[in-house]
Structure formats: structure tokens, C-alpha cells
BAVO-242601 format. One record per residue: x, y, z of N, C-alpha, C in turn; residue in three letters; chain. Coordinates in Angstrom, 2 decimals. Example, Ala and Ser with C-alpha at 12.3 -4.5 7.8 and 13.67 -1.06 7.14 Angstrom:
! BAVO-242601
n.X,n.Y,n.Z,ca.X,ca.Y,ca.Z,c.X,c.Y,c.Z,rest,kette
13.19,-5.69,7.80,12.30,-4.50,7.80,13.20,-3.30,7.80,ala,A
12.85,-2.25,7.08,13.67,-1.06,7.14,12.90,0.03,7.87,ser,A
END
This chain:
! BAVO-242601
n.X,n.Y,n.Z,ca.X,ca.Y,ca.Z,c.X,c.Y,c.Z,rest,kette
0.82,-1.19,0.00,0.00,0.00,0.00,0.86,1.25,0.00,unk,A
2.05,1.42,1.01,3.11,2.58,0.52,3.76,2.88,-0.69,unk,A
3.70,1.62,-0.71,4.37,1.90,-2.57,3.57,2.64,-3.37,unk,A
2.02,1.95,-3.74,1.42,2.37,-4.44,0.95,4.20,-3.98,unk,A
0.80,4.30,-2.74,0.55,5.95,-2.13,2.16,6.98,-2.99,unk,A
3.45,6.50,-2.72,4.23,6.26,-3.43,4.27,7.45,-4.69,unk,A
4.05,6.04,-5.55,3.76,5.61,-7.18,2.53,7.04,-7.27,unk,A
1.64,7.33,-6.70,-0.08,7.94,-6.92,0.81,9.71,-6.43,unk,A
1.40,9.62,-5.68,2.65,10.92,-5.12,3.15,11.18,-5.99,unk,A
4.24,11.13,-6.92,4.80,10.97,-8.21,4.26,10.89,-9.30,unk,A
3.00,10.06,-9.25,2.05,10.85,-10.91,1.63,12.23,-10.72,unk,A
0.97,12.65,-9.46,0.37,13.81,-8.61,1.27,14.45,-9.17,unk,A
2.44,14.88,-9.26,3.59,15.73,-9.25,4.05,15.69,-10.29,unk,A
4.22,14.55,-11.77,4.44,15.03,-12.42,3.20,15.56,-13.32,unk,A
1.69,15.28,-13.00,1.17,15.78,-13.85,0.54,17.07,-13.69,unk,A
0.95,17.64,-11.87,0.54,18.80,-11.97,1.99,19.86,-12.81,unk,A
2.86,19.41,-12.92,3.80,20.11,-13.74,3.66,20.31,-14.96,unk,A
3.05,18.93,-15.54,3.00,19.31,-17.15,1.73,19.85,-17.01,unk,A
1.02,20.06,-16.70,-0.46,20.91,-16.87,-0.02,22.11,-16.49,unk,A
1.11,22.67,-15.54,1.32,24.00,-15.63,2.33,24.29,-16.98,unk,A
3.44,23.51,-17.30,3.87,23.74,-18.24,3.45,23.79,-20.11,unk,A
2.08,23.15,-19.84,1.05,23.05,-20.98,0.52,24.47,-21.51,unk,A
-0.09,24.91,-20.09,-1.07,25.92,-19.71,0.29,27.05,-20.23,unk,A
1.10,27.16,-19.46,1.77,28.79,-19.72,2.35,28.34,-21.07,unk,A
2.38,27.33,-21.85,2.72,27.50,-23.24,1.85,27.68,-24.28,unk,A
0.42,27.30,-23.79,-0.40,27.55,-24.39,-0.86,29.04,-24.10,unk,A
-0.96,30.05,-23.62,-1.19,31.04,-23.00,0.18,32.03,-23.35,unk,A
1.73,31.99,-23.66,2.47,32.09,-24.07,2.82,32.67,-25.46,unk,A
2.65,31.11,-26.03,2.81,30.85,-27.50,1.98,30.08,-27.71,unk,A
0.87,30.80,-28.41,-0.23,29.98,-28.53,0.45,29.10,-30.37,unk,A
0.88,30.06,-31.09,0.78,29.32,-32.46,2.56,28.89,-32.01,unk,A
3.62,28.68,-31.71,4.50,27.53,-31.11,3.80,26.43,-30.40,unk,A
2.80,26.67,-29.69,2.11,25.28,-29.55,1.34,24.31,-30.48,unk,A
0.83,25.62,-31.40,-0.25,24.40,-32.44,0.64,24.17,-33.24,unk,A
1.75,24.85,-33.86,2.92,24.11,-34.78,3.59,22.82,-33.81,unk,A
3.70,22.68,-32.69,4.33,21.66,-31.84,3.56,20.36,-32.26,unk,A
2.14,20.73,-32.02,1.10,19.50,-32.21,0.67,19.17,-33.85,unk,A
1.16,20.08,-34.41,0.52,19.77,-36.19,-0.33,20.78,-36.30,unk,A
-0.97,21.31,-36.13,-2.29,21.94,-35.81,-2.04,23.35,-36.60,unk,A
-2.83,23.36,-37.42,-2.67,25.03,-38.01,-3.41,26.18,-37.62,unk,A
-2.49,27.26,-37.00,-3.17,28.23,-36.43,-3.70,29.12,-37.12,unk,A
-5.01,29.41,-36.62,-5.80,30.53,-36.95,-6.20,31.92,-35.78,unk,A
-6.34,33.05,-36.37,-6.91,34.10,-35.07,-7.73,33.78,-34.67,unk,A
-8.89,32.94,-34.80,-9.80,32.61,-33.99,-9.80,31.17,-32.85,unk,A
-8.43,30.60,-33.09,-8.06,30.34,-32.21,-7.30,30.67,-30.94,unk,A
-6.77,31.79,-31.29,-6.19,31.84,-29.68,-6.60,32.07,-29.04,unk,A
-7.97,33.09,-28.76,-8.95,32.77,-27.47,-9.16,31.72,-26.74,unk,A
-9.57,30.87,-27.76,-9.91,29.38,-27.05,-8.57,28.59,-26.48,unk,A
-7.20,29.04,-26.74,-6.13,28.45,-26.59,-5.80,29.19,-25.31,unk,A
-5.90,30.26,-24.97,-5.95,31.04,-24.03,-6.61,30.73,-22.57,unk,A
-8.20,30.04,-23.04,-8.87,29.62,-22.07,-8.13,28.29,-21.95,unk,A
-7.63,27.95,-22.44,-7.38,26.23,-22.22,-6.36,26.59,-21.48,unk,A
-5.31,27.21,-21.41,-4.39,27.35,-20.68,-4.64,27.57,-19.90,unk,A
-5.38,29.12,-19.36,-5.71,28.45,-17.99,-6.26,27.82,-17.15,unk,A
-7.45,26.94,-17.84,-8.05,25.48,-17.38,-6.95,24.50,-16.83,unk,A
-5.99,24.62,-17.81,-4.68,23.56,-17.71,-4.12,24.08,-16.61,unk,A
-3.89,25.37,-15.95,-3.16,26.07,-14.99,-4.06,25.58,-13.72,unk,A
-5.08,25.52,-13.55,-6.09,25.67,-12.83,-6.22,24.21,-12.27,unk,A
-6.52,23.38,-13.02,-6.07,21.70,-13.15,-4.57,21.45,-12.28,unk,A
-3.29,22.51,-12.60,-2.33,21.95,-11.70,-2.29,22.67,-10.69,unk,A
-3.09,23.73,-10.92,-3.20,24.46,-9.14,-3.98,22.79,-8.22,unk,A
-5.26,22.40,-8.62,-6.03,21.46,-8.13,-4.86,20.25,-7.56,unk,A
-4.51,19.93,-8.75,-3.61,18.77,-8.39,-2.51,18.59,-7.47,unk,A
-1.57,19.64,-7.55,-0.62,20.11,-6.67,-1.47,20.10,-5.44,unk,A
-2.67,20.65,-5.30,-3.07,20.61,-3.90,-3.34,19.47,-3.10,unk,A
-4.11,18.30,-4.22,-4.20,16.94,-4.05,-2.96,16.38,-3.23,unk,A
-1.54,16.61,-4.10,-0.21,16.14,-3.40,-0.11,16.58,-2.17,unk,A
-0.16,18.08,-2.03,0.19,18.44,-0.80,-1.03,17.94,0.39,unk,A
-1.85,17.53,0.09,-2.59,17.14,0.90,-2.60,15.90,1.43,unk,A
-2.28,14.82,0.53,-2.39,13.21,0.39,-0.96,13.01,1.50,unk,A
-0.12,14.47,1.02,1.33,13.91,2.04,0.89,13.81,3.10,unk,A
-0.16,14.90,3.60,-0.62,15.93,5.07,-1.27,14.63,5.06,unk,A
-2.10,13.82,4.55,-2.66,12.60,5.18,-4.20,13.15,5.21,unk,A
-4.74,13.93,4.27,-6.22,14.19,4.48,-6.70,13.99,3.87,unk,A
-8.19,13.56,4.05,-8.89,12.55,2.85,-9.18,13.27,1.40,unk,A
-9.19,14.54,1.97,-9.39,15.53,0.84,-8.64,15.46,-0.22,unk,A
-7.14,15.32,0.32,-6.36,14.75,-1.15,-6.43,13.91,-2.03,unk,A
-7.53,12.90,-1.83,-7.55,11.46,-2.49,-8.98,11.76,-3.24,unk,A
-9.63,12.60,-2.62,-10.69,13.09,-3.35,-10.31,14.12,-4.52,unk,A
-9.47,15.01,-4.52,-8.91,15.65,-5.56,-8.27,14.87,-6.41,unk,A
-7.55,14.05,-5.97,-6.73,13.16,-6.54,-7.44,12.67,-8.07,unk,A
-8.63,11.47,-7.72,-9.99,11.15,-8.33,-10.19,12.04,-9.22,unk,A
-10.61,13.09,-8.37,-11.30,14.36,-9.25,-10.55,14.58,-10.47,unk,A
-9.19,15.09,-9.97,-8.34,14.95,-11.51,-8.04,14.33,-12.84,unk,A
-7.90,12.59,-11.78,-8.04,11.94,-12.91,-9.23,11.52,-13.76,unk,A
-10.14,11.93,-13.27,-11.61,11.69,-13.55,-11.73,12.57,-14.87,unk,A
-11.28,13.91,-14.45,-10.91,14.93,-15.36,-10.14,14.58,-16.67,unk,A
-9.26,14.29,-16.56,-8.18,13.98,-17.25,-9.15,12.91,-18.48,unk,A
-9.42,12.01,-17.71,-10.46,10.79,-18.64,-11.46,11.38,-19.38,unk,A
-12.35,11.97,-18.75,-13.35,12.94,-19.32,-13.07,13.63,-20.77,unk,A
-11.80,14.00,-20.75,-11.30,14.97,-21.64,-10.74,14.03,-23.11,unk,A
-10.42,12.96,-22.80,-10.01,12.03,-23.76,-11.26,12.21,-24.69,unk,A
-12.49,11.23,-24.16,-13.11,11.39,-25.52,-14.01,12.81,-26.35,unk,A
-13.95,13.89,-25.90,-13.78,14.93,-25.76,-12.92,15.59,-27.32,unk,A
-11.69,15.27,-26.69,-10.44,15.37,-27.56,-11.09,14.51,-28.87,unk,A
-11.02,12.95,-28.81,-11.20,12.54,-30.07,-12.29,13.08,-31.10,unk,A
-13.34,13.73,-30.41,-14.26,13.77,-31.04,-14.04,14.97,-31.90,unk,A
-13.93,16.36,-31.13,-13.55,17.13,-31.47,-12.29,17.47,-32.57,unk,A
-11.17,16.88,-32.80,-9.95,16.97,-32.77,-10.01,15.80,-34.08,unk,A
-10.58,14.52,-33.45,-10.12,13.53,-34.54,-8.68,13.04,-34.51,unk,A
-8.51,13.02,-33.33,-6.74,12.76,-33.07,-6.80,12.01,-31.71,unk,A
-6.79,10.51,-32.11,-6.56,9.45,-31.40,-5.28,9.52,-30.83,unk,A
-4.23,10.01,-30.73,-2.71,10.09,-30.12,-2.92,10.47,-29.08,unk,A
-3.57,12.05,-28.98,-4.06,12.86,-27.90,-4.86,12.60,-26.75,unk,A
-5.95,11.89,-27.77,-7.22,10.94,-26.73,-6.37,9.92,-26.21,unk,A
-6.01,9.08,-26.75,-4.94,7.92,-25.99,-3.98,8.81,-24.86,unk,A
-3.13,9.51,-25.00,-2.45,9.98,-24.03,-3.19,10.38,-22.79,unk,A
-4.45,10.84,-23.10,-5.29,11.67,-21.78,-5.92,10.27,-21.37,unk,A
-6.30,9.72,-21.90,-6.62,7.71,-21.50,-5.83,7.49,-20.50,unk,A
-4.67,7.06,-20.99,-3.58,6.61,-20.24,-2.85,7.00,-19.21,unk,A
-3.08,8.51,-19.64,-2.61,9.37,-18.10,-3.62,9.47,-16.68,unk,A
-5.05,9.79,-17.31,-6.46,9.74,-16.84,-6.54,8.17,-15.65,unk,A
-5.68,7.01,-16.36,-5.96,5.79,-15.41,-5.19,5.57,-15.15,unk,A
-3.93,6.00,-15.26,-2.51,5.46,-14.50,-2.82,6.95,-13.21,unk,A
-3.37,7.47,-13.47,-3.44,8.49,-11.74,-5.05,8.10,-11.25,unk,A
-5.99,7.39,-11.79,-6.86,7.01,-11.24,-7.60,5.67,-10.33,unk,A
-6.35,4.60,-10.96,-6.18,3.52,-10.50,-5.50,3.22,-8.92,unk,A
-4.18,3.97,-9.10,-3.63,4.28,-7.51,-4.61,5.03,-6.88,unk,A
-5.30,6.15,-7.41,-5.40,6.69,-6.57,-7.12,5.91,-5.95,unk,A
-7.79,5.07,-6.32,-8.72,4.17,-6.17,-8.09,3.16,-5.29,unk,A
-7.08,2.82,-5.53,-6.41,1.40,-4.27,-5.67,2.08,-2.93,unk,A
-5.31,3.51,-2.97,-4.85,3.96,-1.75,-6.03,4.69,-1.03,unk,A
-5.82,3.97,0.37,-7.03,4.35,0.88,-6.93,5.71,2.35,unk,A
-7.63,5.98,2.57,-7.15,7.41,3.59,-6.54,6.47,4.88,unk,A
-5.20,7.18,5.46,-4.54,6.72,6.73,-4.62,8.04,7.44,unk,A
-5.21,8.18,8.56,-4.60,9.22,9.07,-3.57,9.69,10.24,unk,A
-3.04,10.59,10.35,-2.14,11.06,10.83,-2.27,10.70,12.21,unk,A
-2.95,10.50,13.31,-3.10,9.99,14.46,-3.75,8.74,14.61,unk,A
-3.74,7.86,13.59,-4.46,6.69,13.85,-3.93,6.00,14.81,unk,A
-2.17,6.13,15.25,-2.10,5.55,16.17,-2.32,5.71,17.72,unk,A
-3.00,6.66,17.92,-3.31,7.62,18.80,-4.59,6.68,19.61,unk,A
-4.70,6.52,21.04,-5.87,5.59,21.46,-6.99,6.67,21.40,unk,A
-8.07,6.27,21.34,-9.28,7.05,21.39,-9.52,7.52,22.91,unk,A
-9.48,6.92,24.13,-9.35,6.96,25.31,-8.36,7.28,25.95,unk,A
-8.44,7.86,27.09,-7.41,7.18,28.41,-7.41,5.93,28.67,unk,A
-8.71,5.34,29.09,-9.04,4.17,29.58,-8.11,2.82,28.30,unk,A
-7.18,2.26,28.78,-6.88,1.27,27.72,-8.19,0.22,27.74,unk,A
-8.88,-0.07,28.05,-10.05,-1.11,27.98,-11.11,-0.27,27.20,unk,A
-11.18,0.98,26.81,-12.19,1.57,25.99,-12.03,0.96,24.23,unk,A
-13.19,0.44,24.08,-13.40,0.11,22.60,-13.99,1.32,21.87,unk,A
-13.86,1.18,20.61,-14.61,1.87,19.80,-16.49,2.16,20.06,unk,A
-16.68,0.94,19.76,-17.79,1.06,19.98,-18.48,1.48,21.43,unk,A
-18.03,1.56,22.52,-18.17,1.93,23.57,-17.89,3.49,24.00,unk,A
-16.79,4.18,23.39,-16.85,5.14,23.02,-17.44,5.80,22.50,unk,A
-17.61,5.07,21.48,-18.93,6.07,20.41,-20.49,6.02,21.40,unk,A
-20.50,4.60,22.12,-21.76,5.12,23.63,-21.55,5.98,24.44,unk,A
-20.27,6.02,24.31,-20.22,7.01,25.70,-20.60,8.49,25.48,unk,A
-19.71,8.90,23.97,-20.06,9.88,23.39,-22.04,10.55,23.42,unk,A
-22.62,9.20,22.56,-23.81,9.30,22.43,-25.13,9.71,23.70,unk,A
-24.14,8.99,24.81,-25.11,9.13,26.54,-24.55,10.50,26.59,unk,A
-23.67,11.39,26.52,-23.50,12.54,26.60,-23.63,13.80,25.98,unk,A
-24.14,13.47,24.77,-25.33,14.36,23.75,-25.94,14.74,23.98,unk,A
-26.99,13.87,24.54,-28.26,13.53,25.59,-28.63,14.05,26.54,unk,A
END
């Protein structure tokens, strides 16, 4: 299970990098990017290349936060985590349809489930789990949570 938390740390990180390095190149140099990809630029594209960038910026703000969170041990990170790659998948067929460029859709595929798969098998640990719930060493969980409940009351 560390490994894979790991492995899900290290996609986190490199893909919030290339989504910032996507984003400020697209936002940048918009027609150095569509010559990068094949793509022939027109003026009525760089608006839309503009917004994508910073979708893409915005995406590694998200993600980066995922990391820094998943380190911190809060469930919230594993939920961003998801979220991203959920994202990421989403966008594949998206891409093909639009685009007609299976390379692209495949890459957002493949990236989309290699950060969605870890991040589906690592499950939240938290930071004081080893921590007893009680003073009392003979206090169970479930007895706790009575004790709690008679004192609501």
C-alpha cells in the first residue's frame, strides 16, 4: 500500500507540472504550440487556446493541492486526486471527437488511469491513527462512540 501511495505521489507531481507547463505554453505561444502539435493556427483560435491554458493552470493548481494534501494525510487529497483523474479521462473522448486525433485521446486515456487507478487502491490513513481514542486502555470503539452518544443527551 506505501508503494502504491508512493507511485499515486509521483504521478500527482508530475502531472501537476506538465499541466502547468502546458497551460503557460499555451497562454504564451499559442501558435508555437499548435505548430508543436501539427495543428494550423488561426486568429480565432487563440482565445480558445488562451482559455485552455488556464483550465490547464487551474487543473495543476487542483492537483498540486491533491499532493500536498495526500502527504498531510487528508482525505481531501484522495478526493482531488480522483477528481483529476476523472478529469483527465473525461477529456479524452472529448479530444477525439472534437480533434479527430486518437494520439491525444490515448495519451489523456492513459494518463487519466494510471493516476486514477492508484489513486482508487490507496485508501485514507490518518495522521493519528495511532493515537488511542481513550485514556481508559479497555475503551473500545464502539463503547466510546456510547459514551459519546449518553452525553449528547
Amino acid at each position: 500500500m506505501k508503494l502504491i501511495r508512493i507511485v499515486l505521489l509521483i504521478l500527482l507531481g508530475l502531472t501537476a507540472m506538465m499541466q502547468c507547463l502546458e497551460g503557460l505554453a499555451s497562454i504564451s505561444n499559442p501558435a508555437g504550440m499548435m505548430a508543436g502539435l501539427n495543428l494550423t493556427m488561426s486568429p480565432d483560435v487563440e482565445v480558445p487556446l488562451t482559455f485552455l491554458g488556464i483550465a490547464m493552470i487551474v487543473r495543476a493548481a487542483v492537483t498540486a493541492i491533491a499532493l500536498f494534501w495526500i502527504i498531510q494525510r487528508k482525505p481531501e487529497g484522495l478526493f482531488l486526486a480522483r477528481f483529476t483523474a476523472l478529469t483527465i479521462l473525461l477529456s479524452a473522448p472529448v479530444v477525439y471527437l472534437k480533434l479527430h486525433r486518437a494520439d491525444f485521446a490515448g495519451g489523456d486515456l492513459i494518463q487519466g488511469l494510471l493516476l486514477l487507478v492508484p489513486a482508487l487502491i490507496v485508501t485514507h490513513q490518518a495522521k493519528d491513527s495511532m493515537t488511542p481514542l481513550s485514556d481508559d486502555p479497555g475503551m473500545t470503539d464502539s463503547r466510546m462512540r456510547d459514551s459519546r452518544m449518553s452525553d449528547s443527551r
